[in-house]
C-alpha positions as CSV (number, residue, x, y, z in Angstrom):
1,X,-5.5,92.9,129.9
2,X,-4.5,96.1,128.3
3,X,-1.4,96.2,126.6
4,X,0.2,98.7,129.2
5,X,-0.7,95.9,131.3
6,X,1.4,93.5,129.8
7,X,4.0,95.7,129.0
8,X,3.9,96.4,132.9
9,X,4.2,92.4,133.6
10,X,6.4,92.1,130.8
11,X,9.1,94.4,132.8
12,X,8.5,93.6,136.2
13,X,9.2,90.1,135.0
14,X,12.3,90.9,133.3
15,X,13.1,92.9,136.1
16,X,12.9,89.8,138.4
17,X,14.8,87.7,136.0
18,X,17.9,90.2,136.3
19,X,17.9,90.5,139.4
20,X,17.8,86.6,140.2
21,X,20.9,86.6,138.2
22,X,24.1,85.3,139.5
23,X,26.0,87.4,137.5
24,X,26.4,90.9,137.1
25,X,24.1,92.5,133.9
26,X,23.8,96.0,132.4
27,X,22.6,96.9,129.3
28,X,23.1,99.9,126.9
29,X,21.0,101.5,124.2
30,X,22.4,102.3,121.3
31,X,23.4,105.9,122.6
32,X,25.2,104.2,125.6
33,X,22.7,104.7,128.0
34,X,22.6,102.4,130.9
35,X,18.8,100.8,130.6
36,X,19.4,97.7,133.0
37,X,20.8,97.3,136.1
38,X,20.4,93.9,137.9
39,X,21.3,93.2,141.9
40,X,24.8,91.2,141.1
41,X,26.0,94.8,139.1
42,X,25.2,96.9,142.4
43,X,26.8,94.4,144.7
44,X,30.1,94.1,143.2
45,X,30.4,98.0,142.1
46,X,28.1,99.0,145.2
47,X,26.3,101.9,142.9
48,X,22.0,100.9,142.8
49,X,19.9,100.6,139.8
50,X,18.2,103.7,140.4
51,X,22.5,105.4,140.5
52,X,23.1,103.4,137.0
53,X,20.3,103.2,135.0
54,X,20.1,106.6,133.0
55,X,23.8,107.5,132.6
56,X,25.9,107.2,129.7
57,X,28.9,105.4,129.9
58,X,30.6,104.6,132.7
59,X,32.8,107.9,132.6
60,X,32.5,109.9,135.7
61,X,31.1,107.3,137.9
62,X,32.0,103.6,137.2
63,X,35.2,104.2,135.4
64,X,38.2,106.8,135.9
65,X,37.8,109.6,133.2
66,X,41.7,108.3,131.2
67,X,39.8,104.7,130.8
68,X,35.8,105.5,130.3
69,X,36.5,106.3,126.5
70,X,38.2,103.0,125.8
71,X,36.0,101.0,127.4
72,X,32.8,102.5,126.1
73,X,34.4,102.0,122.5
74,X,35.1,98.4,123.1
75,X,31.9,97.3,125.0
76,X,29.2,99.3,122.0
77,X,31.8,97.5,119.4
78,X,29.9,94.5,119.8
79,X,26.8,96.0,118.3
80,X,28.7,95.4,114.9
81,X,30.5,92.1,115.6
82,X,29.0,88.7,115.6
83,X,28.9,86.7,118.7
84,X,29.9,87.9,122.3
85,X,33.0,89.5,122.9
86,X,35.2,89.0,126.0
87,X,37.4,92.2,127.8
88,X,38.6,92.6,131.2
89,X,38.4,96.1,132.9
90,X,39.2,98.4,135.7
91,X,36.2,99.6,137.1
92,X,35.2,102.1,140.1
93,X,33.6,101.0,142.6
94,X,30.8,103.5,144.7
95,X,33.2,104.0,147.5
96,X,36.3,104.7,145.1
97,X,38.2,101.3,145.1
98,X,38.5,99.7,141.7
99,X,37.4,96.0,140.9
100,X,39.1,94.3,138.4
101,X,36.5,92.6,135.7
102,X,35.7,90.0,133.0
103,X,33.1,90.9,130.4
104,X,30.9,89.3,127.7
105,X,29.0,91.5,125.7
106,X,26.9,91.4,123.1
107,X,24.8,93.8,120.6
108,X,21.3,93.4,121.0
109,X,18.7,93.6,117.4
110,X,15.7,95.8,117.2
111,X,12.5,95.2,115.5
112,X,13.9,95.9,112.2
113,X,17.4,93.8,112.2
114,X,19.7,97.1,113.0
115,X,21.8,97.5,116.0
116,X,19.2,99.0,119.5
117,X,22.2,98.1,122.2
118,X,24.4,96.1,124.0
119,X,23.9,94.0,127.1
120,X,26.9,93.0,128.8
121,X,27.8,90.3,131.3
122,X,30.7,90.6,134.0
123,X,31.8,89.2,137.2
124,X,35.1,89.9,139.3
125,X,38.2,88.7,137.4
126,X,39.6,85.9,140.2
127,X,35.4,84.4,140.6
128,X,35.8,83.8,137.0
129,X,38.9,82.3,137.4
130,X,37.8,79.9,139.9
131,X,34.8,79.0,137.8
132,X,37.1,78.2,134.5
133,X,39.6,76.6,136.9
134,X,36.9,74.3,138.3
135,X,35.4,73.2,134.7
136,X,39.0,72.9,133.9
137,X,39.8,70.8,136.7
138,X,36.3,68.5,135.5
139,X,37.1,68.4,132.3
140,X,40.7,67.2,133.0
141,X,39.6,64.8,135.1
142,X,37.0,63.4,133.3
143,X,39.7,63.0,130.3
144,X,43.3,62.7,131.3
145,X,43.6,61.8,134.9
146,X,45.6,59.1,135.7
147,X,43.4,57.2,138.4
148,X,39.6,56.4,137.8
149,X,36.5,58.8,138.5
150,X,33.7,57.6,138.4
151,X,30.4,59.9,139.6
152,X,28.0,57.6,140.7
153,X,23.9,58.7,141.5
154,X,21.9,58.3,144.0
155,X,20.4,55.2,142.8
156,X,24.3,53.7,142.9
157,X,24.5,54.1,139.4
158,X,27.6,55.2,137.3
159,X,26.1,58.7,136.0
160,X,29.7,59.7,134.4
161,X,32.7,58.0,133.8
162,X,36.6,58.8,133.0
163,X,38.5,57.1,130.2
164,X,41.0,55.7,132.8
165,X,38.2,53.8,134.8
166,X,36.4,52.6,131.3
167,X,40.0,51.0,130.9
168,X,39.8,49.5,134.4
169,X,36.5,48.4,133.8
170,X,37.4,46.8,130.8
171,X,34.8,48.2,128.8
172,X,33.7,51.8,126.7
173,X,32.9,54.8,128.5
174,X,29.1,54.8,127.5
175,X,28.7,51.2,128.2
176,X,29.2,51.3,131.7
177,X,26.1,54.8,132.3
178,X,23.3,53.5,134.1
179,X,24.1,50.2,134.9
180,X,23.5,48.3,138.8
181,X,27.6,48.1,139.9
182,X,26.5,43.8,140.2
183,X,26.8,43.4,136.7
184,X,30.5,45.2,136.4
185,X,31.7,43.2,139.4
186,X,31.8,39.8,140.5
187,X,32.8,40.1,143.8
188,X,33.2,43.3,146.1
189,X,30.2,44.8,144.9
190,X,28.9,44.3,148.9
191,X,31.8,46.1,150.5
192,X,31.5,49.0,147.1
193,X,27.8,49.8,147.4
194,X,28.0,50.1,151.6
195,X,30.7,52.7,151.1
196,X,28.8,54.9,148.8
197,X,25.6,54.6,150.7
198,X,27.6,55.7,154.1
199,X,29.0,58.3,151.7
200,X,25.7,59.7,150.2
201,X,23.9,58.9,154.3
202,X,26.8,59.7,156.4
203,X,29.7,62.2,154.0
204,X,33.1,61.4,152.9
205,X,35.3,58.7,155.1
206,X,38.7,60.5,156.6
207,X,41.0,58.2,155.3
208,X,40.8,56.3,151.5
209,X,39.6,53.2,151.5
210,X,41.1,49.7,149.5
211,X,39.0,47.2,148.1
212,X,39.5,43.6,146.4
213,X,37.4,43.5,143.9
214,X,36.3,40.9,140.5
215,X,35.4,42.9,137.6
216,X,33.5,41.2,135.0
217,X,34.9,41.9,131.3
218,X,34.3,40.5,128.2
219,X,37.9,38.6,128.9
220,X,36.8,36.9,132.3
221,X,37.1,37.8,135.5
222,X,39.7,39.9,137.3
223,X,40.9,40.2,140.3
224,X,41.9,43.9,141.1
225,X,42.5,45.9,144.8
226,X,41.4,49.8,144.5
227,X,42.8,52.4,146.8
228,X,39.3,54.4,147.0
229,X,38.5,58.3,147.8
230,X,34.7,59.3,148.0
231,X,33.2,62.4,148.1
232,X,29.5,63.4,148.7
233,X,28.0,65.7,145.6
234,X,25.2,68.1,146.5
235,X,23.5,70.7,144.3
236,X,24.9,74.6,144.8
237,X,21.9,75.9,143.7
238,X,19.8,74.7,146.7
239,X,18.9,76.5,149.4
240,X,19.6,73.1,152.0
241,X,22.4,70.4,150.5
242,X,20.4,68.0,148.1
243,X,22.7,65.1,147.4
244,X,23.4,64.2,144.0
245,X,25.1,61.5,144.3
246,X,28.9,60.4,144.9
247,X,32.4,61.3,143.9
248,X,34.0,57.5,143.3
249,X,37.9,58.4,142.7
250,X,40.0,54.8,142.7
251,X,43.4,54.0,141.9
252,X,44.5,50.0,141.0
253,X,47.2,49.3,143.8
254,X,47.2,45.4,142.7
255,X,50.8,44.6,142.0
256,X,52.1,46.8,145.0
257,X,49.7,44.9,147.3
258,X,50.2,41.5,145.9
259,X,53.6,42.1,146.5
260,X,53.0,42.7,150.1
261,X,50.4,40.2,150.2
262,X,53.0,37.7,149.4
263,X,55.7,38.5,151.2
264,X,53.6,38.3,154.3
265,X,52.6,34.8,152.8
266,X,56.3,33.9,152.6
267,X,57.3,34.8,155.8
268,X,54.6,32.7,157.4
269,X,55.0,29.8,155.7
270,X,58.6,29.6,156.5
271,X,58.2,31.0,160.0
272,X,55.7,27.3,159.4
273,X,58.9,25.1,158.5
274,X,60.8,26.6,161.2
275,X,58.4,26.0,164.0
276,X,57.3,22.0,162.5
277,X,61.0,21.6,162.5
278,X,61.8,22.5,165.6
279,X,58.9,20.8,166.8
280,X,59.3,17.6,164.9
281,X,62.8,17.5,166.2
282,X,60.9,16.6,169.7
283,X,59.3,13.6,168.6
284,X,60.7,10.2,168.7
285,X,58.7,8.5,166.4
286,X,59.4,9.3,162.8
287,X,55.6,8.8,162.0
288,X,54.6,11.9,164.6
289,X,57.0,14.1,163.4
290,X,55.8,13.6,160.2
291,X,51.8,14.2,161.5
292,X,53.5,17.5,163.1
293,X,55.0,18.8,159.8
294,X,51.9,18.3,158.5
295,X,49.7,20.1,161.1
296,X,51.9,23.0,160.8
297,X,51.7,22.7,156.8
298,X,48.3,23.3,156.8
299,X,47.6,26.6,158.8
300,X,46.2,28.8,156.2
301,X,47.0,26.5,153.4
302,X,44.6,23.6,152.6
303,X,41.6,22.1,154.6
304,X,43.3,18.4,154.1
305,X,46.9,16.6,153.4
306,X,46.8,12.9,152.3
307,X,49.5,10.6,152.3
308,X,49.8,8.0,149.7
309,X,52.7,5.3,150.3
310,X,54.2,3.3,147.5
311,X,53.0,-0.7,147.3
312,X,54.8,-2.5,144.9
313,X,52.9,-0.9,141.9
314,X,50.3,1.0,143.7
315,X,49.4,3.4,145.8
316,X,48.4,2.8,149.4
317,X,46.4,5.5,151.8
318,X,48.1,5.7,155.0
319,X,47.2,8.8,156.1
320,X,44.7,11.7,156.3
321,X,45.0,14.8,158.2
322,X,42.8,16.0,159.9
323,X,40.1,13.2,159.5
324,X,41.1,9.9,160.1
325,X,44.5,11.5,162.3
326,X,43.1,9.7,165.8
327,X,45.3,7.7,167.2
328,X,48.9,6.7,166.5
329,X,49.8,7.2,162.9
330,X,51.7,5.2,160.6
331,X,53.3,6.3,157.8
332,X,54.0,2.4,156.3
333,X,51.2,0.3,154.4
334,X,50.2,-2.4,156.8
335,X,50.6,-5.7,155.2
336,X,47.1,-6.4,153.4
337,X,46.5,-3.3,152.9
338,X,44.0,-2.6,150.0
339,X,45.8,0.1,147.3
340,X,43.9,3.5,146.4
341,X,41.9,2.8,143.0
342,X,42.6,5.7,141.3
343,X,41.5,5.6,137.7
344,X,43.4,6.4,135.3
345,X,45.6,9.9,134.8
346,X,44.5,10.9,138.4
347,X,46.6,13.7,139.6
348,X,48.6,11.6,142.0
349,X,49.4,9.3,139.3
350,X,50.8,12.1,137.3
351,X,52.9,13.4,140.1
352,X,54.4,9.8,140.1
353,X,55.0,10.1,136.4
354,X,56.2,13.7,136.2
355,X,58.3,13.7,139.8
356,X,56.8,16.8,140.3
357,X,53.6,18.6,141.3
358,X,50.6,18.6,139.4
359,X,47.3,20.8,140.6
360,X,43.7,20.1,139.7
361,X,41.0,22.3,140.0
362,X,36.9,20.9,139.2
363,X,35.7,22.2,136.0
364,X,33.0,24.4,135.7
365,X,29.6,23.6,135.5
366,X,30.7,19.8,136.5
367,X,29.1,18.3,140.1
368,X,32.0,19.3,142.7
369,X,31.1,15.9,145.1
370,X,31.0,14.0,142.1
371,X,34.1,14.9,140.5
372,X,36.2,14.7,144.1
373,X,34.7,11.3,145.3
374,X,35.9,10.0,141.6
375,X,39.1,10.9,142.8
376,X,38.9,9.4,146.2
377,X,39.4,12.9,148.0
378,X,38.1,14.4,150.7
379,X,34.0,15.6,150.3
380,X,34.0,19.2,149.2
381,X,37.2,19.3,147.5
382,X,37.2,21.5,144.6
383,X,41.2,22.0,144.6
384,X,43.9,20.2,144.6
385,X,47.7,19.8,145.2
386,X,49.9,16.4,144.2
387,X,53.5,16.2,144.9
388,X,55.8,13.4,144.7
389,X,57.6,12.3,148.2
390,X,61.3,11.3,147.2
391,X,64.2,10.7,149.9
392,X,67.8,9.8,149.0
393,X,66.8,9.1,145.2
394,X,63.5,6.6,146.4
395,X,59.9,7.6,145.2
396,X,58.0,6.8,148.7
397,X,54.7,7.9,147.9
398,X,52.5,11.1,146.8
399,X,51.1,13.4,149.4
400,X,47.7,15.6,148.3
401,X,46.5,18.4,149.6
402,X,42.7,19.6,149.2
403,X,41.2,22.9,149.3
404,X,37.0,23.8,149.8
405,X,35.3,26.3,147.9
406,X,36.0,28.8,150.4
407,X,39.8,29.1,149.4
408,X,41.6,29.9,145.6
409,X,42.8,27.8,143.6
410,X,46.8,26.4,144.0
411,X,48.8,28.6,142.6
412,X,53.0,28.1,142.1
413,X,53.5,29.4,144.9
414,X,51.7,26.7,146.8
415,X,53.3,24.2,144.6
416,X,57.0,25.5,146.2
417,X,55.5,25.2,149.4
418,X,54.1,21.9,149.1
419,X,57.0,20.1,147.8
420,X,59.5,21.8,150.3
421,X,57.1,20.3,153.2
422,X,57.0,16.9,150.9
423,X,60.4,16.8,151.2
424,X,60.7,17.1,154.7
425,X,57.8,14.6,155.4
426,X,59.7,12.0,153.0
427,X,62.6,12.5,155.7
428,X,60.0,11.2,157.9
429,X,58.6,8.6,156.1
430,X,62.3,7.4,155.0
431,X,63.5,7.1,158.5
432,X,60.4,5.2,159.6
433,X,61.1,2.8,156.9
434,X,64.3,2.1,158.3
435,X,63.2,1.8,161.7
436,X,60.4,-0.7,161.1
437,X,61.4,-4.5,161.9
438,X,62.4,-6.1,159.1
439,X,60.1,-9.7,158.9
440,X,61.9,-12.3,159.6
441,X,63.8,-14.6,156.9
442,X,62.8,-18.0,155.1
């Protein structure tokens, strides 16, 4: 190819490159003549390449005669400064409005080092403020906002994280790019992962969305609800949306929730004494109203309630809801009967001891049958509740209540709980005992 040839190429190329532009470019020579003249330019101003390109300056056509001079000065001033140089003017528009503009221009080095032009970049005044105010708004949220933001790709990795979420994540910023959301969270990750893929699949959901989650950290686990806001990301640039991922914005709601959470808790459970009061009020025999209490008790609190009864020295099992409940129930050790053998410093020994309640979880990594058949509980017990039954200054007895795996461990609340319902089922007990017939004499 000839090297008009490539010269040709060289401009239409450059040509095409302008005008693909999405912002506004003309150049100048380093008379002032307008040499370039790309599509943005003539849709913002309305004048065409073939109107620009060949003029000097803007005076008499793209700026009123009082401000040509000054802007010409400023904009060929940055063939002697380093760097780009920013202005904003008042240009004319083809049919005679005026357009308010932000410039960057720049001088342009021939061949030999010296000064040959300046090209200069400019949009309208408020797109450039929305652009700077978006980037601004990014940046600010990516650094100072005061919930998490987490942008997460299509893959369901976190692509780019905000300080406040690497704090509720318990770990650096860095650290958490790139990895599966199963190793940041215990539990939740399910319910986490279907949201963004109905995000990504389906487009933001109307309302915001909370979620109990367990984040891993290097401290243990925690136990956190998010309020969460999604959005779906997709490129600008494309001619058809192409997702790039999701916009995870979250905000930790624990304490306000918990609060809630146990309010509701504490108006159920004494909406629970209330009823089992009123309804052990019905029954004649101390030892039903007592199997009552306890029926009520454990709604939505434990899977089992066992009642140990004082012997002598010992402990005798006299009941166990809601195995072993058939039939009429007794809350007395029948004469003969063979005491619990619990081994030493068993929890309901230490209730005895302490005259209070004493919870026991199974350790970790330790055979959960194992460790509650040692203990002479109910199979799949992994938590437990002791608390002493006392009436009119008499120990009677312990009563135990025994959680699965499927619900937490006892916390103090439960421990109030249980020993207000112990209370009311050594009532029970101590008004049986005093009904019983008394053997007869030597």
């Amino acid at each position: 190819m000839s090297a008009s040839g490539r010269s040709e190429t060289t401009e239409e190329l450059l040509a095409a490159l302008l005008d693909g532009m999405d912002a506004a470019l003309c150049a100048f020579d380093a008379d002032g003549v307008v040499t370039h003249w790309n599509r943005e330019a003539e849709r913002i101003l309305g004048w065409t390449a073939a109107e620009a390109v060949g003029r000097r300056g803007f005076a008499g056509w793209a700026a009123r005669e009082a401000d040509a001079q000054e802007v010409e000065a400023q904009l060929m001033a940055a063939q002697e400064g380093p760097g780009r140089q920013v202005h904003e003017f008042a240009l004319v528009t083809k049919d005679g409005g005026r357009v308010l503009v932000r410039t960057q221009s720049a001088g342009v080095p021939g061949a030999d080092g010296k000064p040959a032009g300046v090209y200069c970049a400019f949009s309208e005044v408020h797109a450039q403020i929305d652009l700077e105010r978006s980037i601004a708004l990014s940046e600010a949220l990516m650094d100072d906002a005061s919930w998490g933001v987490v942008l997460v790709d299509v893959d369901l990795r976190p692509a780019v994280v905000n300080t406040h979420a690497a704090r509720a994540f318990g770990m650096g910023r860095t650290a958490l790019l790139g990895r599966p959301l199963g190793e940041l969270l215990a539990q939740g990750v399910e319910e986490l992962e279907g949201a963004l893929q109905h995000v990504l699949a389906e487009g933001a959901p109307p309302a915001p969305v909370e979620l109990w989650v367990s984040v891993r950290t290097p401290e243990g686990e925690r136990r956190r609800c998010w309020r969460c806001g999604f959005l779906r990301l997709a490129s600008p640039l494309a001619e058809e949306p192409v997702p790039l991922g999701v916009g995870w914005l979250f905000q930790d709601v624990t304490e306000a929730r918990q609060v809630q959470l146990d309010a509701a808790q504490l108006r159920f459970r004494s909406q629970q004494l209330h009823r089992s009061g009123r309804a052990a009020a019905e029954c004649e025999d101390p030892a039903e109203a007592a199997a009552v209490r306890l029926e009520f008790a454990l709604a939505g609190f434990a899977d089992h309630a066992l009642v140990d009864s004082v012997c002598g020295e010992r402990l005798v099992r006299v009941a166990d809801w809601p195995s072993g409940s058939a039939g009429p129930v007794s809350l007395l050790p029948e004469p003969g009967a063979i005491p619990v053998r619990y081994p030493e410093g068993h929890p309901a020994l230490q209730a005895l001891d302490r005259l209070g309640p004493v919870r026991s979880s199974v350790p970790r990594g330790e055979d959960a049958p194992a460790w509650a058949g040692t203990r002479h509980w109910p199979a799949g017990t992994v938590h437990a509740l002791c608390t002493v039954l006392r009436s009119r200054g008499r120990t009677l007895g312990v009563l135990t209540f025994a959680r699965a795996a499927s619900r937490p461990v006892f916390d103090r609340a439960d421990a109030a709980y249980a020993e207000e319902v112990a209370a009311r089922v050594a009532e029970d007990m101590d008004l049986a005992s005093s009904l019983s017939p008394r053997p007869p004499g030597p």
